[in-house]
LOGULO-494842 format. One record per residue (C-alpha): x, y, z negated. Coordinates in steps of 0.1 Angstrom, whole numbers, plus 5000, padded with zeros to 4 digits. Layout:
BEGIN
XYZ/...
***
This chain:
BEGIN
806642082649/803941822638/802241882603/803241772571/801041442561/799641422525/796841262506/794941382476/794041112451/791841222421/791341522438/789241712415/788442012432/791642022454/793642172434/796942002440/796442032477/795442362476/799042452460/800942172487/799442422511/800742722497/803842622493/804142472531/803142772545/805442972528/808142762549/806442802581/805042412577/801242352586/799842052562/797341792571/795441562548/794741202557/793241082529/791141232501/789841002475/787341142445/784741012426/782741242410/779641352433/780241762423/783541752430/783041622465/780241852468/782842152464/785641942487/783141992511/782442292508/785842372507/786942082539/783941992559/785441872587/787041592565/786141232552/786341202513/786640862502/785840732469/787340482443/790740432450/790240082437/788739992467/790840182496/792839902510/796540042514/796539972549/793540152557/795440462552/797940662580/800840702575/801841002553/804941232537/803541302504/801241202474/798841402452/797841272422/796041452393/795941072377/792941092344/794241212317/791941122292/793640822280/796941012274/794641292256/794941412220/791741482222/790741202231/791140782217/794640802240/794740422244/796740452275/797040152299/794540032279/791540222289/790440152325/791640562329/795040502322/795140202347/794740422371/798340502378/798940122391/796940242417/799240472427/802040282426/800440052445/799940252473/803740422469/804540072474/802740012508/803440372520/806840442508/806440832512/809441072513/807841212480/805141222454/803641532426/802141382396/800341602368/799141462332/798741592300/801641662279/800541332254/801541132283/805041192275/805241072239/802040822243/803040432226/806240622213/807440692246/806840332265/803740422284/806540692305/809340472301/806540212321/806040482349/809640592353/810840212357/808040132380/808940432404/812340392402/812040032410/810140142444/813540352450/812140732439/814740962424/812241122397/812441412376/809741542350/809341812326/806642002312/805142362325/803042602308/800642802335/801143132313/804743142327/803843102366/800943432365/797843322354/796743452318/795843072302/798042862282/798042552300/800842282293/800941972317/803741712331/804841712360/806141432378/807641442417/810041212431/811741192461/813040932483/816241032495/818141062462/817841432457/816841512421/813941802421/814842082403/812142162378/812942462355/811742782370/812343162357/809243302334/807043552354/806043832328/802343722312/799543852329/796344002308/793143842310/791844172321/793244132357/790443842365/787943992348/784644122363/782844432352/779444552344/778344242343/775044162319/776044122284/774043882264/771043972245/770643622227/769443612191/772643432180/774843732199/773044002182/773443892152/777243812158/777444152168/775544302136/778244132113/781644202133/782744462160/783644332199/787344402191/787344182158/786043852175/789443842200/790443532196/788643392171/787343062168/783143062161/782642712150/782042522115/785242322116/788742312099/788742682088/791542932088/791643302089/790643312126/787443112126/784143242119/781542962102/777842962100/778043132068/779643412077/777043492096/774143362072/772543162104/770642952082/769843202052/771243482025/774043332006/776043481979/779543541976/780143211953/778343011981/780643102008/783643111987/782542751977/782242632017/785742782027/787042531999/784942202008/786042342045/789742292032/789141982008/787541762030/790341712051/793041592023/793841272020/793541181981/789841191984/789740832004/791840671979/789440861959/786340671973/788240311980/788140362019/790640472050/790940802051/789141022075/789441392087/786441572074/784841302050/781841382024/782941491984/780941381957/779741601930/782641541907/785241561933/783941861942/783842011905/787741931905/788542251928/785542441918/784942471885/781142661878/778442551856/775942661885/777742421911/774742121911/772742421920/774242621945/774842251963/771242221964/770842531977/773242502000/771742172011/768142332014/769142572040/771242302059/774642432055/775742112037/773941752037/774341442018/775941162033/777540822021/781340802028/782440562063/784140292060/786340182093/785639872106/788039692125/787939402152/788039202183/785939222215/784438972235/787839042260/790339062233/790939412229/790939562195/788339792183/787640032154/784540192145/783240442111/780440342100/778240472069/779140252036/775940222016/777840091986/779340401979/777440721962/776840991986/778541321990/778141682006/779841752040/779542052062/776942022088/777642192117/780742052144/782942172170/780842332193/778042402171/777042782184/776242932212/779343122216/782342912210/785143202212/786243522225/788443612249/790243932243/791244142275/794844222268/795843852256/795743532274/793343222271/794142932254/793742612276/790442582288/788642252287/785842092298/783942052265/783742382253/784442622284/780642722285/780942862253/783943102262/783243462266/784343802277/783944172266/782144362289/780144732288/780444702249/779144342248/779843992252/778643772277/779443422292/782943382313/781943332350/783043112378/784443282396/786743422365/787343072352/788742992389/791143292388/792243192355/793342862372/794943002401/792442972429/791843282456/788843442459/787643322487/787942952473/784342792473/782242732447/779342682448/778042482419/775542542389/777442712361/777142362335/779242122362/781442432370/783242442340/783342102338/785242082366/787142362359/787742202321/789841932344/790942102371/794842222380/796842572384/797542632415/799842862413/802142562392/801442322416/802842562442/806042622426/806742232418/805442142456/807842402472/811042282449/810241882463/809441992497/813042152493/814241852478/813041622511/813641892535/810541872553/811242162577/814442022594/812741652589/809841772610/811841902633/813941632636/810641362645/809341672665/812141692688/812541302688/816641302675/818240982686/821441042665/822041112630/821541472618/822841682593/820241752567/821142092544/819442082509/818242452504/818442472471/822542312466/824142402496/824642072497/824641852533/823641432540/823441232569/820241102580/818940912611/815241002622/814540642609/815940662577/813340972574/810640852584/810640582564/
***
């Protein structure tokens, strides 16, 4: 039986292929990658490691159609960036999100028996809906049957909530059946390491002097938004003694800042997390001490003053529209909170018996674990559990462009579970039996999953 051809493009760390695999040798299938295109130099180091008998190719912009065998299925973990809400999400208007023409593209000189696509969930609702109604129409028109639908890694056995789309199609009309049972969640604890060094850091220990192991599960460390699970500068006095007033009076300029009445307020767009003046300020917080405690507050650097931005709006050189903040002078300043997102060293804990939120690139160096009655920095090799990857997957890779590539990488065990419903779909066992063997005539093809049989001639499947 000849191997099952597939390419890899924006491989990442191999993530996609890795689950293909899986799920082909569950079936008894042996698959073979022609092609592996990837960009990013650190991710090609750990294809290496991980494939060193095999070329990697870079931009796909450049790989001439042609220049590719011939092959049964496409990977694609297309960037997601421009479909992000946490990012701009201009869609087929960033260079990212072009990136799926490329695909087609190829689909188009390749025609495949099939095709696994993943995204991020925005993709689905991005420009109201048009940017998928673009893809759907643009596979269909090549002649794919596609089906889609959301999946969130917690239900296939890996403790992370993860939510991506997924997007396979298949060539011979077969629909793939996408909705899966839930696998009971699995606790964090079962990828942790143990006795492990705990951080000694000055910012740890004096986490640790203001709140028990057990009490930071979960809980967001970070000077941003607020909430009852979040733990700000102040809490932990990092910048100085404050009294009870002075925290009670950050917790509500936390809250404040964020409405929307303030820019009407200061004659400008609204903006999440804009500066309040003095007055504004004594509207919610009535004291006759409040000029002072500001100034206080300001000293230390838990506040600053800052003018209020004003968005600025435009046209590029290209035509593409722009926007931009920038500082409006003409306006008296405020006080804003200083610190961002990812302000301290430790960005959240990770409590054994729960399960991870998703895991991105940005902050993924700041996640940590309990461990011998400390805390101390998630490791690789944990992060790669936590997507799905065995143990003896390589990685080899300095800790700061390990999580980044974890931060964008797939879950395998996800990928597996989609790949083995397609390869169902396009019966690629009796398919590669049938090209093994040579058949002449037409054969009947039996789709595992309906009972249900077709006709097809050796050429029909092959192309």
């Amino acid at each position: 039986m000849r191997n099952v051809r597939f390419i890899d493009l924006f491989a990442g760390i191999g993530g996609i292929r890795k689950g293909l695999e899986e799920a082909l040798a569950e079936r008894g299938l042996q698959g073979e990658c022609v092609l592996t295109s990837e960009i990013k130099p650190y991710a090609v180091d750990v294809l290496r490691q991980n494939h060193p008998n095999e070329e990697i190719r870079g931009d796909i912009r450049l790989i001439d159609a042609d220049s590719i065998p011939d092959f049964d299925i496409l990977c694609a973990g297309f960037p997601c960036q421009a479909f992000s809400a946490a990012d701009k999400r201009q869609g087929f208007a960033d260079t990212r999100g072009t990136m799926f023409f490329e695909i087609e593209r190829i689909l188009k000189a390749k025609m495949p028996l099939g095709f696994i696509l993943e995204n991020v969930p925005g993709l689905l609702n991005h420009d109201e809906g048009n940017t998928l109604k673009v893809i759907k129409q643009k596979l269909a028109d090549l002649g794919y049957t596609v089906a889609y639908k959301v999946l969130d890694a917690s239900a296939f056995g890996v403790p992370q909530k993860r939510e991506r789309v997924y997007i396979v199609g298949t060539l011979n009309g077969t629909e793939p059946n996408l909705f899966f049972p839930q696998k009971p969640l699995v606790k964090l604890s079962s990828v942790l390491e143990k006795g492990l060094p705990v951080s000694k850091s000055k910012f740890v220990q004096n986490l640790l002097a203001h709140y028990s192991v057990d009490k930071l599960y979960g809980v967001s460390i970070k000077d941003k938004r607020g909430g009852k699970d979040n733990i700000h500068s102040w809490d932990l006095e990092t910048k100085g003694p404050l009294s009870a007033e002075q925290k009670k009076l950050l917790n509500l300029m936390m809250t404040e800042r964020r409405k929307k009445k303030w820019a009407a307020d200061w004659g400008i767009d609204w903006m999440d997390g804009m500066p309040l003046s003095l007055k504004q300020i004594s509207s919610f917080y009535a004291s006759p001490d409040l000029k002072e405690m500001l100034d206080d507050l300001a000293t230390k650097g838990y506040v600053r003053l800052e003018y209020p931005q004003k968005l600025v709006k435009g046209v590029g050189e290209n035509g593409t529209l722009f926007s931009h903040r920038v500082y409006d002078e003409t306006k008296p300043m405020g006080y804003n909170i200083v610190t961002g997102k990812l302000s301290f060293e430790v960005g959240k804990v990770l409590g054994p018996n729960n399960i991870a939120p998703t895991l991105v690139a940005m902050d993924m160096q700041k996640i940590f674990v309990p461990d011998e009655g400390g805390i101390r920095r998630l490791t690789l090799r944990e992060g790669l559990r936590m997507f799905g990857y065995p143990d003896d997957y390589k990685f080899n890779i300095s800790e700061k462009l390990g999580f980044d590539l974890l931060g964008n990488t797939v879950v395998v065990p996800v990928i597996k579970a989609v790949a083995s419903r397609l390869i169902d779909s396009i019966n690629l066992q009796l398919w590669a039996m049938a090209l093994q063997a040579n058949f002449k005539p037409p054969i009947q093809i039996q789709r595992w999953d309906e009972g249900v049989s077709d006709l097809y001639t050796p050429s029909q499947m092959n192309n």
